[in-house]
C-alpha positions as CSV (number, residue, x, y, z in Angstrom):
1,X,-232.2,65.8,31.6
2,X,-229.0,67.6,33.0
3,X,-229.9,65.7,36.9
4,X,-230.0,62.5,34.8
5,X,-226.9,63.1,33.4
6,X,-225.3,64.2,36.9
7,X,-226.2,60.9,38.3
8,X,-224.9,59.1,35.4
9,X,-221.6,60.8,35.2
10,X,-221.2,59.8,39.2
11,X,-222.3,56.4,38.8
12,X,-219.6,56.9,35.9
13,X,-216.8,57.7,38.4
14,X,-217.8,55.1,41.3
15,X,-217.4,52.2,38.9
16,X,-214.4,52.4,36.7
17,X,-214.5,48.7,35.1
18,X,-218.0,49.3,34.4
19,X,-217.5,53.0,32.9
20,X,-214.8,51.5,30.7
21,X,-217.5,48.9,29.1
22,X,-220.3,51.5,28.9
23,X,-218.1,53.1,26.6
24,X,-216.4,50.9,25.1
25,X,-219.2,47.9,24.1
26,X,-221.2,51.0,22.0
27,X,-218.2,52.2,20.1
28,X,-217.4,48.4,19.5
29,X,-221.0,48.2,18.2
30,X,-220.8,51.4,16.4
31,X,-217.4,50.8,14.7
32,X,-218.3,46.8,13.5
33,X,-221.1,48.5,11.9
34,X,-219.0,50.7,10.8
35,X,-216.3,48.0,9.6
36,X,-219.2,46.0,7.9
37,X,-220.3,48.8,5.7
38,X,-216.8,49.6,4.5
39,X,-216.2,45.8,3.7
40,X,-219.2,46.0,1.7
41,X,-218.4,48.9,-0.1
42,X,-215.7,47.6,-1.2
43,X,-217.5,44.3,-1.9
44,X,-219.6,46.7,-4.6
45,X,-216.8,48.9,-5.6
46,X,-214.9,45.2,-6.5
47,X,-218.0,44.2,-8.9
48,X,-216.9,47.2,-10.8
49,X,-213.3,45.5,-11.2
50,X,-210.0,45.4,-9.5
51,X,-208.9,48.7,-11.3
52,X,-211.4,50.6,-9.3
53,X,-210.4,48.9,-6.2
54,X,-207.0,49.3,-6.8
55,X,-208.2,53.4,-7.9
56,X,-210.2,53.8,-4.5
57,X,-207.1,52.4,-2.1
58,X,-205.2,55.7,-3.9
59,X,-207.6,57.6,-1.7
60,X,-207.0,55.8,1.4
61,X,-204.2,58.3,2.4
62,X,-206.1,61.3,1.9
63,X,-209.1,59.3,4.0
64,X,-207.1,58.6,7.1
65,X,-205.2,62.2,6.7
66,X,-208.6,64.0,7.0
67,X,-209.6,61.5,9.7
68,X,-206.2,62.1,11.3
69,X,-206.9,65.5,11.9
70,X,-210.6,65.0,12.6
71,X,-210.2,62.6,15.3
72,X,-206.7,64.1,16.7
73,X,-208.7,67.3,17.6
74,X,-211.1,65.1,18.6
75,X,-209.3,63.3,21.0
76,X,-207.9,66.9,22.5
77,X,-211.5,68.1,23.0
78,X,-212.5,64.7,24.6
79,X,-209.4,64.7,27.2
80,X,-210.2,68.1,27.9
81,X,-214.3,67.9,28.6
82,X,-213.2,64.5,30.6
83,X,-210.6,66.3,32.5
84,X,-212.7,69.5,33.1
85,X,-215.8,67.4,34.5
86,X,-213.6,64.9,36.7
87,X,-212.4,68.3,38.3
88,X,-216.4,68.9,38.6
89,X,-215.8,72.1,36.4
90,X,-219.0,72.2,34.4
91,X,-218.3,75.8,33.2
92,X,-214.7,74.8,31.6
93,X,-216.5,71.5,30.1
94,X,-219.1,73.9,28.3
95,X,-216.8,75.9,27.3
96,X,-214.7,73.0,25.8
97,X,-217.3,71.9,23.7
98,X,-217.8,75.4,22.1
99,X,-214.3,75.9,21.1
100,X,-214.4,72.4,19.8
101,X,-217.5,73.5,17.6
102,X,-215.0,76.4,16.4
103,X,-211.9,73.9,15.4
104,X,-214.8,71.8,13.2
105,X,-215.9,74.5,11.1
106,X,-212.2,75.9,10.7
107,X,-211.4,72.0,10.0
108,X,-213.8,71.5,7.7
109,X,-213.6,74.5,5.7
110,X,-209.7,74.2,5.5
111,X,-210.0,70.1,4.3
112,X,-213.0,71.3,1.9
113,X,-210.8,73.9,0.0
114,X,-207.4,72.1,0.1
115,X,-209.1,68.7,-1.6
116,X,-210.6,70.6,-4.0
117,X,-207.8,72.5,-5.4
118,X,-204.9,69.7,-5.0
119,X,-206.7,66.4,-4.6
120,X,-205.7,65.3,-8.3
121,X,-202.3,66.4,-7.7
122,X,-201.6,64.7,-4.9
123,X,-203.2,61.6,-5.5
124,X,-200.7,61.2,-8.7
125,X,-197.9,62.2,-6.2
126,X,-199.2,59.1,-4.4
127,X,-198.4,56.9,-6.8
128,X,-202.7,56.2,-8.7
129,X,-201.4,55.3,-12.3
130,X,-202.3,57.6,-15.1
131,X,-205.0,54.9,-16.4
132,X,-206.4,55.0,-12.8
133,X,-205.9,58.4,-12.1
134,X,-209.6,59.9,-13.2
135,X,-211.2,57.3,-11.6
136,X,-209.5,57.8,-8.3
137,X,-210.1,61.7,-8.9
138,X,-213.6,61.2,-9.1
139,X,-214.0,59.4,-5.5
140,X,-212.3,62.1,-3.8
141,X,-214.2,64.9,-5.6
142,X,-217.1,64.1,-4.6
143,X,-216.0,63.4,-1.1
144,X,-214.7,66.7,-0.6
145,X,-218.2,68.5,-1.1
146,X,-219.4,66.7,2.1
147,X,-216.2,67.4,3.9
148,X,-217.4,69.9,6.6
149,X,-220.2,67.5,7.6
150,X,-217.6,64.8,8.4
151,X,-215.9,66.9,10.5
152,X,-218.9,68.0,12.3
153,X,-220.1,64.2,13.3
154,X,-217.0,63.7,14.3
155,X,-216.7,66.8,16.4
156,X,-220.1,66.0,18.0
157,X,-218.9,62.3,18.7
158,X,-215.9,63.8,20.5
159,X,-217.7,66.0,22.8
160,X,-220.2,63.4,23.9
161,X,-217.6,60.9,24.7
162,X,-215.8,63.3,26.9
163,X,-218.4,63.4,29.6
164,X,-218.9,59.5,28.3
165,X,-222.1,59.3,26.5
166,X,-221.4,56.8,23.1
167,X,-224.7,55.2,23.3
168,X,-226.1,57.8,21.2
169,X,-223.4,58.9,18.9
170,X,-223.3,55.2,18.2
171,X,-226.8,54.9,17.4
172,X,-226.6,58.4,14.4
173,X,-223.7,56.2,13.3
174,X,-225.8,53.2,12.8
175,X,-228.2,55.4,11.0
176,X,-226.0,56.4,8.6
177,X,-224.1,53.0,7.9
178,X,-227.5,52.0,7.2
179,X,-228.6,54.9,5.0
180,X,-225.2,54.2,3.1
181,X,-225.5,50.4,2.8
182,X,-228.9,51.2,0.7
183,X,-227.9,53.3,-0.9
184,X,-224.5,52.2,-2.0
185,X,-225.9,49.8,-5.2
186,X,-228.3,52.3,-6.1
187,X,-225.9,54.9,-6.9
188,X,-223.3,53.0,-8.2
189,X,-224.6,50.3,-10.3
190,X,-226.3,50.7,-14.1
191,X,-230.3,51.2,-14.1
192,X,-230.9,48.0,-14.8
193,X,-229.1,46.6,-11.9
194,X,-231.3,47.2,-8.9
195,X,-235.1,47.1,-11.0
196,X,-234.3,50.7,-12.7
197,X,-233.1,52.5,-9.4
198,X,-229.5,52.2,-10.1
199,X,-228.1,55.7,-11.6
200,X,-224.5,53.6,-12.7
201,X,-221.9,56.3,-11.1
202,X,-219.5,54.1,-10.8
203,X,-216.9,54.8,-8.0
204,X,-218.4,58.5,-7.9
205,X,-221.7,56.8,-6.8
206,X,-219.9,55.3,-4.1
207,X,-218.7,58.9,-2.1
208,X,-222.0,60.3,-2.9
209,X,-223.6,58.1,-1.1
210,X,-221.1,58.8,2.2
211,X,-221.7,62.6,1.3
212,X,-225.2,61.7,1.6
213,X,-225.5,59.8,4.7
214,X,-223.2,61.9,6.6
215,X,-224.8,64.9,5.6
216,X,-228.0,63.3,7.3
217,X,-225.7,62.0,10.5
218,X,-224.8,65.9,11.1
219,X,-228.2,67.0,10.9
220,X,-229.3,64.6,13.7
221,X,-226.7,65.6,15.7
222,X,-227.7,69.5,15.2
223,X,-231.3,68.5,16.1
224,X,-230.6,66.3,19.3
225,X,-227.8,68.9,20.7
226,X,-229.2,71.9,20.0
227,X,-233.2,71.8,20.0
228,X,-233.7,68.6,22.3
229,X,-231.0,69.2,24.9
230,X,-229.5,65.9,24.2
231,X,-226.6,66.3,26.7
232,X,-224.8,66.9,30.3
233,X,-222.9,69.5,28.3
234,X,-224.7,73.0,27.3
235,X,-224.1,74.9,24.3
236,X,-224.0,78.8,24.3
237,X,-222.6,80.2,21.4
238,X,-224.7,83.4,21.9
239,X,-222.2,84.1,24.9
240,X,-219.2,82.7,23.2
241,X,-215.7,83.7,24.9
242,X,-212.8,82.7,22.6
243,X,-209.9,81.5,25.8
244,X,-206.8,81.0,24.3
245,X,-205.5,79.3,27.5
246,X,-208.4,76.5,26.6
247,X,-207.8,76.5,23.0
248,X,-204.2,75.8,24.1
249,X,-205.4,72.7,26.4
250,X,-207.4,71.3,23.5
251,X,-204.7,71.5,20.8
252,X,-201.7,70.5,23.2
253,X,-202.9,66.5,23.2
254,X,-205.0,67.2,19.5
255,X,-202.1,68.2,17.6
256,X,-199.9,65.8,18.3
257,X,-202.4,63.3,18.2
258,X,-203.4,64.9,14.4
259,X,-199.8,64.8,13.5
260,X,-199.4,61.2,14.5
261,X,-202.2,60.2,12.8
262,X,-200.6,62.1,9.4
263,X,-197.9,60.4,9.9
264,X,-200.2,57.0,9.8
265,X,-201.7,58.4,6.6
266,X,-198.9,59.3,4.9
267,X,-197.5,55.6,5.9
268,X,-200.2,54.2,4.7
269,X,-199.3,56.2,1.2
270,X,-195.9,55.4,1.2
271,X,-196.4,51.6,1.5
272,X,-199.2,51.9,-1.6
273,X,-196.1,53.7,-3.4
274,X,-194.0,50.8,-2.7
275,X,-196.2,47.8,-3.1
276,X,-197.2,49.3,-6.6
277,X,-193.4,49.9,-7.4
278,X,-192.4,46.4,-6.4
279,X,-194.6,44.1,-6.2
280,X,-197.5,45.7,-8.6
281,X,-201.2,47.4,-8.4
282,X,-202.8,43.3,-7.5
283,X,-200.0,44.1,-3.8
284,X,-201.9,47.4,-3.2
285,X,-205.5,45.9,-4.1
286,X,-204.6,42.8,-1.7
287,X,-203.1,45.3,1.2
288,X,-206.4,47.7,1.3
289,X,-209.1,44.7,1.4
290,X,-206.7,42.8,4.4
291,X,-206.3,46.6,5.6
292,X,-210.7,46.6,5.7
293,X,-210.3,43.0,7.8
294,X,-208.2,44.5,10.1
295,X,-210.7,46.9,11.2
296,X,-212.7,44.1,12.7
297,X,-209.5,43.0,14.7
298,X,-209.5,46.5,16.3
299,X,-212.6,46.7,17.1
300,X,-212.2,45.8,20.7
301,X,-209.1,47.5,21.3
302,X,-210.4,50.7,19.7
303,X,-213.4,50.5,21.9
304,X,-211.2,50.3,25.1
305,X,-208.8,52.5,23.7
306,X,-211.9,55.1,23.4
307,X,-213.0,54.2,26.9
308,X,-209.6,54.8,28.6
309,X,-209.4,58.6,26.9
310,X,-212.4,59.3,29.3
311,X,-211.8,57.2,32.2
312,X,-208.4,58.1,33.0
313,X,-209.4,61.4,31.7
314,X,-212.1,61.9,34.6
315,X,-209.9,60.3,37.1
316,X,-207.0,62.4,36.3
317,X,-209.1,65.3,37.2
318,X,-210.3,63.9,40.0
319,X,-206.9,63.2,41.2
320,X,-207.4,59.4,41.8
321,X,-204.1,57.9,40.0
322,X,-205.1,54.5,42.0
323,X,-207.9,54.4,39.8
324,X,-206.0,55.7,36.8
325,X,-203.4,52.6,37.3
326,X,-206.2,49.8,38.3
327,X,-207.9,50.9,35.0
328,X,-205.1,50.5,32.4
329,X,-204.3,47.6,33.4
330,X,-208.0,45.7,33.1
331,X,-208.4,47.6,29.8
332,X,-205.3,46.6,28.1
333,X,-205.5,43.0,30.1
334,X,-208.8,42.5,28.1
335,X,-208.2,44.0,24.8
336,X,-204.9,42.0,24.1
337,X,-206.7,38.7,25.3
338,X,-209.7,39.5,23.2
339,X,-208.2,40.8,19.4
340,X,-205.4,37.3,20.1
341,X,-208.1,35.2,19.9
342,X,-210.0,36.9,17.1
343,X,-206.7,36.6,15.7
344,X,-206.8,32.9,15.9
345,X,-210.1,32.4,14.1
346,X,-208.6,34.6,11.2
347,X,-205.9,32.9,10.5
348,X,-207.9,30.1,10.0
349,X,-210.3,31.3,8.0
350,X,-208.5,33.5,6.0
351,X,-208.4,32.0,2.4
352,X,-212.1,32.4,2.7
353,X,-212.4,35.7,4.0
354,X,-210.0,36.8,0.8
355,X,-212.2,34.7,-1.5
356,X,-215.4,36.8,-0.5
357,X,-214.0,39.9,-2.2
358,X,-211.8,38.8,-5.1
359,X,-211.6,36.1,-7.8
360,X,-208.3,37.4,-8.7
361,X,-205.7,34.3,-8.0
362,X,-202.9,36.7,-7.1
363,X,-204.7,39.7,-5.5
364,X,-206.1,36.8,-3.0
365,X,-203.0,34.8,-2.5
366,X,-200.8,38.1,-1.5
367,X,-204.3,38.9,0.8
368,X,-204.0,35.5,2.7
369,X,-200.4,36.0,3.3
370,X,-200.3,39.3,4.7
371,X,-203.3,38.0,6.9
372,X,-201.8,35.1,8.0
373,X,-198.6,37.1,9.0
374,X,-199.9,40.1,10.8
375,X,-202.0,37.9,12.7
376,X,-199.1,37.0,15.1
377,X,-198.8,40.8,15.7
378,X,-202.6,42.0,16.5
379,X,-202.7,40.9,20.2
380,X,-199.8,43.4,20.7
381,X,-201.9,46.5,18.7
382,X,-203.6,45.8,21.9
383,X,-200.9,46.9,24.2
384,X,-199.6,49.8,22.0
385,X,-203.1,51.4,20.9
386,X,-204.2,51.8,24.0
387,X,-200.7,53.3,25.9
388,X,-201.4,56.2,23.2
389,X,-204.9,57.1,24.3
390,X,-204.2,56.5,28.0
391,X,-201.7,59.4,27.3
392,X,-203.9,61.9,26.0
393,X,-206.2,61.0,28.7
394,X,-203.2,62.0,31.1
395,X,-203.1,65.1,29.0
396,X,-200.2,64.2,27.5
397,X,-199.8,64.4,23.3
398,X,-196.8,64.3,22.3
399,X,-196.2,60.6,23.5
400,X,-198.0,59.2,20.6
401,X,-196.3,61.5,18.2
402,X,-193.1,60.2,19.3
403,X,-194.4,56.7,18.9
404,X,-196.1,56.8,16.2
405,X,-193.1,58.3,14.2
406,X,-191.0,55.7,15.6
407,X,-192.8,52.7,14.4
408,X,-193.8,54.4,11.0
409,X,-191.1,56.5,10.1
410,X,-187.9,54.7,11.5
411,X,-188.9,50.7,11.6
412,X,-191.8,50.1,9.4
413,X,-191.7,51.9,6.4
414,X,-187.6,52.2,5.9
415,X,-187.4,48.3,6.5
416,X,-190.5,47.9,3.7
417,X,-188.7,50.0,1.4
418,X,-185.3,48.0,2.0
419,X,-187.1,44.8,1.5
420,X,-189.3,45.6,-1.9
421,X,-185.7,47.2,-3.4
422,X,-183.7,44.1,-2.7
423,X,-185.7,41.6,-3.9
424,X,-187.6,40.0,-0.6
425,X,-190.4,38.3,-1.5
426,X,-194.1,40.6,-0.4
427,X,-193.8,39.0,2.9
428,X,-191.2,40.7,4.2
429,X,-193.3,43.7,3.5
430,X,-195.4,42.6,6.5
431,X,-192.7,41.3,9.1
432,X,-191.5,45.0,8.9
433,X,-195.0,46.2,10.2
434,X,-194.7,43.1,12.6
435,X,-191.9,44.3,13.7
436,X,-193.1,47.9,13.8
437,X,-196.0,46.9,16.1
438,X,-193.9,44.9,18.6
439,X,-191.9,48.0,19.5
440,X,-195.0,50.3,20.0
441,X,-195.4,47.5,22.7
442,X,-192.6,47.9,24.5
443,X,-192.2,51.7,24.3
444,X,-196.0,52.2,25.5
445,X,-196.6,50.6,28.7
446,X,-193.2,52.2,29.8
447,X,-194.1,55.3,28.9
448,X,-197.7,55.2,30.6
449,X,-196.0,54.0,34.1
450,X,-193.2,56.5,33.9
451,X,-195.9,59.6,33.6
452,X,-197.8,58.1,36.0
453,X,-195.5,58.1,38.7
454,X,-194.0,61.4,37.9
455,X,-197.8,62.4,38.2
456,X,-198.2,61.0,41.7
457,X,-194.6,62.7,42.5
458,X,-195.7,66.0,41.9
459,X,-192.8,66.4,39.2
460,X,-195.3,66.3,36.0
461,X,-198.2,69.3,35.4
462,X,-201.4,68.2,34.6
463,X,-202.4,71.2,31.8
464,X,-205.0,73.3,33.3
């Protein structure tokens, strides 16, 4: 197994267009499935009514804060197992992977607790009306109890892309989509429903069956990684050394990847607050079903995205900054060509993609619109997203925190807020995250070139 995965790895450095695909086409795969199941859901979740859509989107913060943090640390442990084997330092990649097994139990643990104890609070604080406020309670409780095995698929997903393997973490994902998809109507519909399998939870029935799934997604991974030697990397935790100089490594590009992707979260809350405050719950029940369509218009850009952490991760460490250069620019060539004429086809189509989860007249108009506007902007997600992950790959974090906040913090959500409290109609609401994304595509790319060539000057430190 570990020769296999040798010659893979150095058939993975010979051919960098073709590394980029092998990771990115599974993570494509794996995240459509992905996408699918959580447009479903909330195809199922909408039979219930708009209330409990509207009550689920309260939850959406909280979902992309814990994933935030998840896949921030995430991305740290993948630029440093990518780094470490570029440099052909086996030893440091192991050792990588450990630690990151150490972060996902911390991680878990921490998110378990703090949902628990101040989930219902802070989902009020959100803005979930008092009427809705149970119901949205309910979701997250429920979600909390499987926290930890979140985390740890995650975690696992992380340290397998870093020495670029997404084939299989893709395929446990498809696994438990599946798992979830079945058993999605069972738990939340009445027993009459589904011919008496249906236990009628409601919104509740919805998270247990995530819990459920994911619970069965970490124990493949435990099986595969630990009893079948499923991987180039080895895990030792008998012989565990705690290295704070690699703990450092990991959390210098995770933590401000985790705080960037906070930041996201607690955008995504703020806009709920002010679509609910100015525009009313149908605004917030129309932004999280176009926010689910979006997914699929990020699909390739998060799968080259993914694939650029690891390429110009190993090439980093292998000191081959031509390569680093020739890579970026076919991956973010491709992405933005790709996701503007997905955008195309959505616009077109987009009263009868909004139709498919609502009958509600308003809820779908508002939908449509903020479709049909943010379309124009998509091809340039593909020129931002990207500049962020080719940054962590350089070992660099803090670069994605800065942009991030920027388009967030000091364009998107101050304009929205301007716009909904001096009576702009809703779609103004999406020209300022237009307007938001346009700048991230600017900023990027200059920011990539100007590391790079302090990187090829000697002036910039690649963290050891």
């Amino acid at each position: 197994m570990k020769e296999k995965d040798e010659s893979r790895l150095q058939d993975f450095l010979d051919n960098p267009e073709k590394s980029l695909w092998t990771i990115a086409l599974p993570v494509m795969a794996g995240m459509a499935i992905q996408t699918m199941y959580s447009i479903v859901d909330m195809l199922f979740i909408g039979q219930l009514g708009g209330d409990s859509i509207t009550a689920v989107a309260f939850n959406m913060p909280l979902y992309f804060f814990v994933m935030g943090i998840t896949f921030g640390i995430g991305t740290g442990l993948t630029s440093s197992i990518s780094r470490a084997i570029g440099a052909e330092n086996k030893k440091k990649a192991d050792n990588a992977a450990n630690h990151g097994l150490l972060l996902g139990l911390f991680l878990g643990i921490s998110l378990t607790v703090f949902g628990l104890i101040l989930g219902k609070k802070v989902l009020s604080t959100l803005g979930a009306p008092d009427e809705m406020l149970e119901e949205s309670w309910d979701y997250l409780r429920v979600t909390c109890y499987g926290m930890t095995f979140i985390v740890f698929a995650i975690v696992f997903r992380s340290i397998l892309a870093g020495e670029g393997d997404m084939k299989f973490p893709v395929m446990v994902a498809v696994i438990g989509t599946i798992l979830n998809l079945i058993l999605d109507p069972i738990f939340i519909f009445n027993l009459d429903k589904y011919g008496g399998f249906g236990l009628g939870m409601g919104v509740e029935g919805a998270a247990l069956a995530s819990v459920v799934s994911q619970t069965i997604v970490f124990s493949i991974f435990v099986y595969m990684l630990f009893w079948k030697d499923h991987a180039y990397i080895s895990f030792d935790l008998k012989n565990f050394s705690f290295s704070p100089k690699l703990m450092k490594e990991i959390l210098w590009v995770g933590i401000p990847s985790s705080i960037s992707m906070i930041i996201m979260s607690f955008g995504q809350g703020v806009f709920n607050y002010i679509l609910v405050d100015g525009y009313g719950p149908d605004a917030v029940a129309a932004y999280t079903i176009s926010g689910r369509l979006d997914m699929l218009m990020f699909l390739p850009i998060m799968g080259i995205a993914t694939g650029l952490v690891t390429t110009v991760g190993m090439f980093t460490g292998a000191k081959r900054m031509d390569k680093v250069r020739s890579i970026i620019i076919y991956g973010i060539s491709r992405a933005f060509v790709i996701v503007a004429l997905a955008s195309s086809l959505v616009f077109i189509s987009a009263p009868y993609i909004m139709g498919l989860f609502t009958d509600d007249q308003i809820i779908e108009e508002i939908g449509i619109g903020a479709l049909r506007t943010l379309c124009f902007a998509y091809p340039f997600v593909g020129i931002a997203m990207p500049c962020g992950r080719i940054m962590q790959g350089l070992g660099q974090g803090l670069p994605v925190l800065v942009i991030t906040a920027l388009r967030v913090l000091l364009i998107s959500a101050p304009l929205a807020y301007y716009f909904a409290n001096n009576g702009y109609d809703i779609i103004w609401i999406w020209y300022s995250i237009a307007i938001s994304i346009g700048v991230s595509a600017i900023v990027g790319p200059l920011w990539v070139w100007r590391t790079i060539n302090s990187m090829e000057n000697n002036t910039e430190v690649i963290p050891e």
